[in-house]
C-alpha positions in Angstrom: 131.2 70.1 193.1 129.0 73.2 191.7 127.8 72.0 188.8 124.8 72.7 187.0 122.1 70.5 185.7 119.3 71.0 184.1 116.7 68.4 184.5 112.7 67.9 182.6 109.8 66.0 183.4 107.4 66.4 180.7 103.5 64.6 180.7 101.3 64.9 177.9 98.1 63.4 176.5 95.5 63.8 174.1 92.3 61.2 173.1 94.3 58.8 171.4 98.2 59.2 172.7 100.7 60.0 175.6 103.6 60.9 176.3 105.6 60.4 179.7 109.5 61.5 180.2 112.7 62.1 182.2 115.8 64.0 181.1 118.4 65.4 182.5 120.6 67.6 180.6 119.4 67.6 177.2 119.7 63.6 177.3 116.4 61.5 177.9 116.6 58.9 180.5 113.6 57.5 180.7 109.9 57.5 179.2 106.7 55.3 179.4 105.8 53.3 176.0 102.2 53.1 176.8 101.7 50.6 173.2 104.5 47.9 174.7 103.1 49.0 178.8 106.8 49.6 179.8 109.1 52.0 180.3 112.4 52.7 178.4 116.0 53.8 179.4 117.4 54.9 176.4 121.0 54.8 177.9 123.4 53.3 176.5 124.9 50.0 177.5 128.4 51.5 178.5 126.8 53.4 181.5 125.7 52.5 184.5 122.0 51.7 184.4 119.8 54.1 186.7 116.6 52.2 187.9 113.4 53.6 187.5 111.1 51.4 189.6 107.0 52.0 189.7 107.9 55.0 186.8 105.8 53.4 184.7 102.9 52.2 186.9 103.1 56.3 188.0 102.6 56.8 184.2 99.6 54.9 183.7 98.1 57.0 186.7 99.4 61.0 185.5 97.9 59.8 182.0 94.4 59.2 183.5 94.5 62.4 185.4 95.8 63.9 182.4 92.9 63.0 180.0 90.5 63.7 183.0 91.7 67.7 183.2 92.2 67.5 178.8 88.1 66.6 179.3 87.5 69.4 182.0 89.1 72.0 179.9 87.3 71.0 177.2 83.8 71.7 179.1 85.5 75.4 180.3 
């Protein structure tokens, strides 16, 4: 099928917060809850679940390097 999708990965940070998600079409599918230290799949129960395995340990890690470049910006 030709079918078009249109899919985001988005990675934020600042001092104090950060923000880690997947979406695909407009719909988020997954993102990292750094206060609980999980990741959520905001699906809804009817579907069939889509795993997500070591998303969240990969979160931890792009929110280090994230505050590491927010710091070397800073300095620039």
């Amino acid at each position: 099928a030709d079918a078009l999708h249109t899919d985001i990965h988005v990675i934020g940070c600042s001092d104090f917060n950060g923000g880690d998600m997947f979406g695909l079409d407009r719909e988020e599918l997954w993102y990292a809850d750094f206060e609980k230290q999980m990741g959520v799949s905001p699906q809804p129960s009817f579907i069939d679940p889509i795993s997500f395995k070591g998303f969240y340990e990969q979160s931890v890690i792009n929110l280090v390097i994230c505050r590491q470049n927010l710091q070397i910006t800073r300095q620039g």
